[in-house]
N, C-alpha and C positions, 0 to 999 in steps of 0.2 A: 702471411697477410690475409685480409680479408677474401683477394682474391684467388688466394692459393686453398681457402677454403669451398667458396663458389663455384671451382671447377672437381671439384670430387662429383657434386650429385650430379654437373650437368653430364661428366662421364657418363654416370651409371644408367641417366635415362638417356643416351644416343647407345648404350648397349645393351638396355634391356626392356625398354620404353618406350621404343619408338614409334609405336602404332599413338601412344599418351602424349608422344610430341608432337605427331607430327598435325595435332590441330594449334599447335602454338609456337608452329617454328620460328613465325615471325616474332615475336617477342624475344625466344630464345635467341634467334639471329642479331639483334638488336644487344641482348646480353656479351655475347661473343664480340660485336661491333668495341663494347664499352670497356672491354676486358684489353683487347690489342689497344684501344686508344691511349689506357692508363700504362700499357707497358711503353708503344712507343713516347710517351712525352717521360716516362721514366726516364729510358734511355739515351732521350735528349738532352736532359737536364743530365745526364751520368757522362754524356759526351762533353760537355765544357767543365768537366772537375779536370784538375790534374792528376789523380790517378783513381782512377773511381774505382778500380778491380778492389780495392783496401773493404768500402764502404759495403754495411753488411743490404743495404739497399741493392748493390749490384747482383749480391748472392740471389735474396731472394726475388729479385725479377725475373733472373736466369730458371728460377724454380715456376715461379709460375708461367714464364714463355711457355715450358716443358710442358705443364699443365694443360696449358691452352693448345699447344700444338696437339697431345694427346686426343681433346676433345674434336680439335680438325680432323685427327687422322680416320678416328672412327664417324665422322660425317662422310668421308670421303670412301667409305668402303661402297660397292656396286650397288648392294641391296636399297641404302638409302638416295640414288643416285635423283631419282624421279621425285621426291621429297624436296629436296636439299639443292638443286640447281640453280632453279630463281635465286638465291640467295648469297649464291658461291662469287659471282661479278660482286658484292660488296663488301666482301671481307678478302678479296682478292686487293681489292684497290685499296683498303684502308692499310692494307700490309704494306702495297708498293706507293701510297703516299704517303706512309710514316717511316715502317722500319727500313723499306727500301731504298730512301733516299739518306741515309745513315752511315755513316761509316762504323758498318758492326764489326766487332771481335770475333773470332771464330768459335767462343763459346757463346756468345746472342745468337750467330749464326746459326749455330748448332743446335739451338734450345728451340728455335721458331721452325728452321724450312721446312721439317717431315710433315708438317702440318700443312703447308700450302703446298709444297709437291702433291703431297695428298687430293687437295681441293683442286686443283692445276689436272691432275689425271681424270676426272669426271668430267670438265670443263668440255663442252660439245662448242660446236662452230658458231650456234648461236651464244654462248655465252663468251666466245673470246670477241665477238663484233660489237 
């Protein structure tokens, strides 16, 4: 999908770019924001089918979760800690007000968390208040 395309480059500049990002994180935050939004209403609409695993829609949400968590994970390494904070409270909460309120599978499960474990480990005392 289009969004499985979208998350290659944004990879490439959270690992090789960041000095190029980090004057337009917010924008890209805003991009990240729009990407979790479309997987959880995916997985919403995939939670009232009667067996959504079949639908090739499932697959590739699972592919791009994967994707998107990837891009979390390397937000979430040390270096970019002081970049990337502000920001981490909103994509924190757009996870535990969509996919978290969810009853995921333990492959949805599996495709998202390293990605917010990741965000969750920089998370200082002002960002959990």
């Amino acid at each position: 999908t289009l969004l499985m395309v979208a998350c290659k480059p944004m990879l490439l500049l959270v690992k090789h770019r960041l000095s190029l990002l980090s004057r337009k994180l917010g924008g890209f935050t805003k991009h990240l924001l729009t990407m979790m939004r479309y997987i959880v209403s995916l997985w919403k609409r995939l939670s009232t089918d009667a067996n959504p695993k079949k639908k090739k829609e499932y697959e590739l949400s699972l592919e791009c979760a994967s994707a998107l968590s990837r891009v979390m994970e390397d937000l979430g390494r040390r270096e970019t800690v002081k970049l990337v904070n502000k920001y981490v409270p909103y994509l924190l909460h757009m996870y535990a007000q969509g996919a978290g309120a969810l009853p995921l599978d333990a492959r949805q499960r599996g495709a998202i968390t390293p990605g917010v474990y990741a965000l969750i480990a920089i998370c200082t005392d002002v960002e959990f208040r």
